[in-house]
Residue, then its C-alpha position, 0 to 999 in steps of 0.5 A: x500500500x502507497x503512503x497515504x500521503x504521497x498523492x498530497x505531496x505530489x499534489x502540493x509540489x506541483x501546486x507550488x512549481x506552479x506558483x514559482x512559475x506564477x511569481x517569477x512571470x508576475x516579477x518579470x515586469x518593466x515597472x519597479x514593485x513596491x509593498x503595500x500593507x492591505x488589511x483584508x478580511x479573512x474571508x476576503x483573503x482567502x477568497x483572493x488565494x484561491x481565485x489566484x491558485x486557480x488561475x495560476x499566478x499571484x495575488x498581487x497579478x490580480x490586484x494589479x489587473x484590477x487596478x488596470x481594468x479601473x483605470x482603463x473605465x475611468x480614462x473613458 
């Protein structure tokens, strides 16, 4: 019989080359980055994560989406 982790480990290692490869596409930006501090409801945040490990990139690609998306709306 298989350790019964073994699936869950195989699972979280490509869930975390897949974030690697998120952050270091996300980081590849012309822009300098800065830290913003942000303070989110739990809920919120882990709403955030998983819309973020879906889509396979990162927190910070989505706010920057969105911020680009709002921009584009009030430039109209």
């Amino acid at each position: 019989m298989a350790n019964m982790f073994e699936q869950y480990a195989a699972d979280r290692e490509a869930g975390q080359k897949k974030t690697e490869e998120a952050v270091v596409a996300d980081t590849t930006a012309d822009e300098k980055r800065t830290t913003l501090s942000l303070s989110l409801t739990v809920s919120d945040k882990k709403a955030l994560k998983m819309t973020a490990a879906e889509r396979g990139t990162t927190i910070a690609a989505i706010i920057h989406e969105w911020v680009q998306e709002y921009l584009e709306e009030v430039d109209e």
